[in-house]
N, C-alpha and C positions, 0 to 999 in steps of 0.2 A: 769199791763202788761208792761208801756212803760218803770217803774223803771227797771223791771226784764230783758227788754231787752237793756237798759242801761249800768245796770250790764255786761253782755255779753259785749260787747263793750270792758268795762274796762279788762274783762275775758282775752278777746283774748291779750292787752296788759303786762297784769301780767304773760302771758304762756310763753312769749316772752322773757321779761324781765327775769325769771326766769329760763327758759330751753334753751335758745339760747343764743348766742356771743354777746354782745354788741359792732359789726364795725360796728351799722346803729346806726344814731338819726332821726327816723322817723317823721313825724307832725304826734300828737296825732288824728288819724284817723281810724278806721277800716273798710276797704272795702272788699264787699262780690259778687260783682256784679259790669261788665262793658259792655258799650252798644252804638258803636259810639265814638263822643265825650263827655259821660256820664260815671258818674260810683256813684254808691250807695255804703254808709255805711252800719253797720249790724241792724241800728234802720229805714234805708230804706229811711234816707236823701240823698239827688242825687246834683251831683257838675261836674260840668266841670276839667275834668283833662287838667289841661297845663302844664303837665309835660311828656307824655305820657310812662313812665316808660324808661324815659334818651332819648326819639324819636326811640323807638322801635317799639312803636305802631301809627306810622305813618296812616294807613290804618286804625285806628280806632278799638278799642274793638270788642273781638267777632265778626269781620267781617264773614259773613255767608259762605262764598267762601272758606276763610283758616279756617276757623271750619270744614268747609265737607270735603275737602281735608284731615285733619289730623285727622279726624276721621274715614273716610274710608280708608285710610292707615291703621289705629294702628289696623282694624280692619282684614286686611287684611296679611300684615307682616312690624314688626315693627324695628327688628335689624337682620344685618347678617353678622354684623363686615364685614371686608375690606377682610376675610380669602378669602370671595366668592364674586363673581359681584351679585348686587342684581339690576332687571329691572328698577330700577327710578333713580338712580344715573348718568349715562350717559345720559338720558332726561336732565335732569336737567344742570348737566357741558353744556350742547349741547346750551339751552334753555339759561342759565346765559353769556357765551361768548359773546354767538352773544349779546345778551339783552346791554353787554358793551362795548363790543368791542376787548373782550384778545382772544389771541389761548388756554390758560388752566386756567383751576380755581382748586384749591387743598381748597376739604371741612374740617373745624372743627366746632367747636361748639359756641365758646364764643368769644367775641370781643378780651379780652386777649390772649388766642388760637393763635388766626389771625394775631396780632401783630408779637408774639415770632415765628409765621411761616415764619412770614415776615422777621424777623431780620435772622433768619437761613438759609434760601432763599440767602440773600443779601451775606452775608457772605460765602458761601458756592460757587456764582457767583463768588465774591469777588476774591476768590484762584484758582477757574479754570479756569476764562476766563478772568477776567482782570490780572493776574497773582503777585497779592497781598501774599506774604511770609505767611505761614500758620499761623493763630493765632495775627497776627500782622495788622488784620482789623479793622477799626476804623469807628462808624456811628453818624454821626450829629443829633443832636436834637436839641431843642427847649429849652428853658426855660419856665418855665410854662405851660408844657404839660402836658397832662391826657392820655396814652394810656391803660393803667391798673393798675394794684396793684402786679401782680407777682413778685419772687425777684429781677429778667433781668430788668424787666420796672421801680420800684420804684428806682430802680440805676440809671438811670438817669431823677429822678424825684427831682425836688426844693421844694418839698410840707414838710413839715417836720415831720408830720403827718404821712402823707406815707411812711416815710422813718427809723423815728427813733426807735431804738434797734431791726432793720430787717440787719444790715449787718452783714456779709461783706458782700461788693456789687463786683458786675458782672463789670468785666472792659471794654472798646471797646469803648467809646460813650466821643464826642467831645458836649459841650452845648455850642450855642449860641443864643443872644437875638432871639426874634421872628421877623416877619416884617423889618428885616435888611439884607440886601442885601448886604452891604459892609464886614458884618460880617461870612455871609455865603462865600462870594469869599475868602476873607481871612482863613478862615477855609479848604478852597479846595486849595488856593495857596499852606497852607505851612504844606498839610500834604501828601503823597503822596499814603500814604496807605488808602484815604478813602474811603468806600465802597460804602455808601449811605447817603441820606435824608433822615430822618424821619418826617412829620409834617401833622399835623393838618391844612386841609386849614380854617378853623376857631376854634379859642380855646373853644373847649366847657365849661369845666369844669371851663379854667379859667376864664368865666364870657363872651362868648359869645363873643370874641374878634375879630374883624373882619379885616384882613390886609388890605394893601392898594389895591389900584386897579390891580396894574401890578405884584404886589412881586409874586403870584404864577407862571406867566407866566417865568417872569425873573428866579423865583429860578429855571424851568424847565433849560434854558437855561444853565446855570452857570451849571449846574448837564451835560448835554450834553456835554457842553466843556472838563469836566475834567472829562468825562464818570464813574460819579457816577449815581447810581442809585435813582431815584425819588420816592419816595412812599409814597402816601397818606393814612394817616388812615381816611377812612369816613365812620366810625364804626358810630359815632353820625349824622356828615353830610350830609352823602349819603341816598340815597334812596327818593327823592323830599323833604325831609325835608327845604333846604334853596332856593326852587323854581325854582332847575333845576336838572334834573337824580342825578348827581352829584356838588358838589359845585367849583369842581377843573371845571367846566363847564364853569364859569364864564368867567376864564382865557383861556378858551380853549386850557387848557393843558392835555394831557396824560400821566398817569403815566406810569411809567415802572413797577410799582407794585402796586397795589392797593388794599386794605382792608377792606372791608365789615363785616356787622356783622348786630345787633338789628332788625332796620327795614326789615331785607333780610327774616324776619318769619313773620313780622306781629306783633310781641309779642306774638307768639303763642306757642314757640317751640325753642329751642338754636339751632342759623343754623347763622354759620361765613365761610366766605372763603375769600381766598386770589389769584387772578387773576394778571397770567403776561403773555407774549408770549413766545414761543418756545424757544428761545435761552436766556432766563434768567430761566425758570420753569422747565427743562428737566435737570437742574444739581442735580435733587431733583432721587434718586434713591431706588427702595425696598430696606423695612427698614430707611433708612434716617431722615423719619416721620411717624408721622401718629396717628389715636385716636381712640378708638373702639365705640368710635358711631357718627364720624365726617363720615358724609357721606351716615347714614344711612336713609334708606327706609322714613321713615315719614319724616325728612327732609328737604327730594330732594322733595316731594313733594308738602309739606308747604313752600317753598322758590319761585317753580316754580307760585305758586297760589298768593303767596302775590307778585310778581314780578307782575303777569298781573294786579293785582288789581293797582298797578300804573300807568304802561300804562293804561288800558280800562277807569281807573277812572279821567286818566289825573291830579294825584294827583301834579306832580310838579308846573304844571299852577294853579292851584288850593292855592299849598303855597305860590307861589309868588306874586297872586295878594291879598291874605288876609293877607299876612306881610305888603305889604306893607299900605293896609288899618290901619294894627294895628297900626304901628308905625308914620301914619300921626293921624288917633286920639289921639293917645300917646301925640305925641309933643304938639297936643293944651292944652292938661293938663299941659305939662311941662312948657309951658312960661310964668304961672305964679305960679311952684309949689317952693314951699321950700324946699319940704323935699325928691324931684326927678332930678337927677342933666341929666340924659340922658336918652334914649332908643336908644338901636343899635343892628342890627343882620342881616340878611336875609331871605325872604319866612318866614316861620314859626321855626324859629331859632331867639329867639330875649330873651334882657335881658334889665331891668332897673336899674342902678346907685343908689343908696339908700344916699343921702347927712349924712354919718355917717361913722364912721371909721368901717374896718373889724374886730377889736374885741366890736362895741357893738351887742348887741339883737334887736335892730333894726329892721333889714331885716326878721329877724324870727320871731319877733310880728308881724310885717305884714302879714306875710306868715299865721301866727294864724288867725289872720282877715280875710283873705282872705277864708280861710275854712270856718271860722263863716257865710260867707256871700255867698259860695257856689261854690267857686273856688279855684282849688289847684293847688299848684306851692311850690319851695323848693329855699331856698337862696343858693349863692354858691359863696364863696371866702368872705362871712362876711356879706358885705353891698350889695350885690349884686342879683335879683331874676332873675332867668332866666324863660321864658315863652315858651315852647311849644306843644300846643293842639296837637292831631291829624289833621292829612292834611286833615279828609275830611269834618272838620267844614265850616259853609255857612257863608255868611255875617250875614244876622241877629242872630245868635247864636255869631261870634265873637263882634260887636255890644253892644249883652246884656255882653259880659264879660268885655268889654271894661268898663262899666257903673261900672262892680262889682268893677272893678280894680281902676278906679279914685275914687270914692265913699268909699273905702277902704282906699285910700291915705290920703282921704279929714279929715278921723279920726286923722291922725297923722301929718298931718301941724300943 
């Protein structure tokens, strides 16, 4: 029996391999079942996810609250396109405002979604109210940003992967370094057409990069001055993932546009939106946008439920004080490790340095190990693994992973 369901295992990766795209390199894993911060294989081995599907599932697997919610919805009405008001939609915008603080929130579905609404948004402000020549808007980025894979976003993406034999590329967008302050002013002195910021207040994808203390509050500032617009993507960030509602928190800054996504379902359901106030979100007119199930019935509902499950569950106190457990037991692995050169992140946002260049296997023989041993995590930018569980892991569960995780290490010094 355990060969036969072995087999199966391999089943499911040959289905894949063979009837699906190869844009994922998955870890040789097949999971059937999650519960918490648990999830089982299909032969019914169980491992701590710390990845939790990119911090989507903040809240934990299967949370019972966004299961009933989105059950009792789909059981009750499930889409009603935007032709008609359907009753959970304005709960929800009503329920999500206040929750952050904007006058409007415009729903879609996917972190990517969220983005391109954002950049449309900005741009669209851009020509009507700061009075920017039509077409001739221009928005800062980042270097080493992650906001999607769409055509708009891999244009000004440095990833080359994501970029090569996808153009021609989408024009508008100024890149400068990240965490540079002089760079960004310079950017807003000598251009006068630009609309907006775009930025990651921590880099997720590029390896958990975490600015300095002030750059998010200052780069608000610098955007005030030359009244561009500030917008955060805390598609990955947000939602108590780095130990506070928001990470833009830290700096106690507000955007002017903000962007949600993942976490804002639970992992339960695609539910992104993009919140601003009146006098930047009201240039958005019927027709302008829009998606035929951003906004729909199940949702608004699995949004509003994984929303309390943060507050009630006080998940952001929660990631903040077991990041910061992880990474002081981290470092005492680290000051005598070889083959781990850092751990850095926030709340439950955290990555470790792998002492090896990004093109060896490295990071991903780890990463194999660390399944072997009953913990999973994925490397990102080569040499580098980023860690994060669900927010509602206890100390003794992060503890035992801490153990997996040096013990793991201890193979490859």
């Amino acid at each position: 029996m355990a060969v036969l369901e072995k087999k199966s295992s391999q089943h499911s990766i040959e289905l894949e391999d063979k009837y699906g795209a190869h844009n994922y390199h998955p870890l040789p894993v097949v999971l059937s079942k999650g519960e918490g911060v648990y999830v089982w294989d299909v032969e019914g081995k169980k491992y701590y996810d710390f990845l939790s599907a990119y911090s989507a599932v903040n809240q934990g697997h299967c949370h019972p609250k966004i299961v009933g919610a989105m059950v009792n919805q789909a059981q009750t009405l499930t889409l009603t396109s935007r032709a008609f008001y359907n009753d959970k939609l304005g709960e929800y915008e009503k329920f999500a405002t206040e929750f952050f603080g904007f006058d409007k929130l415009l729903p879609m579905n996917t972190g990517a979604e969220a983005v391109e609404t954002a950049l449309k948004i900005c741009r669209k402000w851009a020509y009507e109210k700061k009075g920017i020549s039509e077409n001739e808007a221009q928005i800062i980025v980042c270097e080493n940003n992650f906001h999607g894979r769409t055509t708009t976003i891999i244009s000004f993406s440095n990833d080359p992967v994501a970029r090569k034999n996808f153009g021609p590329y989408t024009e508008g967008f100024i890149k400068i370094e990240y965490d540079n302050l002089s760079a960004l002013e310079s950017a807003l002195e000598n251009n006068k057409n630009v609309a907006g910021f775009l930025v990651e207040p921590i880099q997720g994808e590029a390896g958990v990069y975490v600015p300095s203390e002030d750059y998010l509050a200052k780069a608000k500032a610098l955007c005030e001055k030359y009244n561009v617009l500030f917008m955060a993507d805390e598609v990955q960030t947000g939602i108590a993932r780095t130990g506070q509602l928001l990470a833009v928190d830290y700096g106690n800054v507000k955007p002017d546009v903000l962007v949600l996504g993942k976490a804002l379902s639970g992992g339960a359901y695609p539910v992104s939106a993009v919140l601003a106030n009146d006098h930047i979100m009201n240039v958005i007119k019927p027709g302008n946008h829009g998606s035929t199930f951003g906004g729909n019935p199940i949702a608004a509902a699995v949004a509003v439920a994984a929303l309390e499950v943060v507050r009630d569950e006080k998940l952001a106190d929660n990631a903040f004080k077991m990041g910061e457990l992880f990474r002081s037991e981290l470092n005492k692995y680290i000051e005598n490790s070889k083959i781990v050169n850092l751990v850095r992140g926030k709340g439950l946002l955290n990555a470790i340095v792998i002492n090896d260049d990004e093109e060896s296997e490295t990071a991903w023989n780890i990463c194999v190990a660390l399944k072997e041993n009953g913990l999973l995590a994925k490397p990102t930018h080569g040499n580098i693994i980023r860690f994060a569980p669900p927010l509602v892991m206890n100390k003794e569960q992060l503890l035992e992973c801490v153990d997996i995780i040096t013990k793991t290490l201890k193979e490859f010094e």
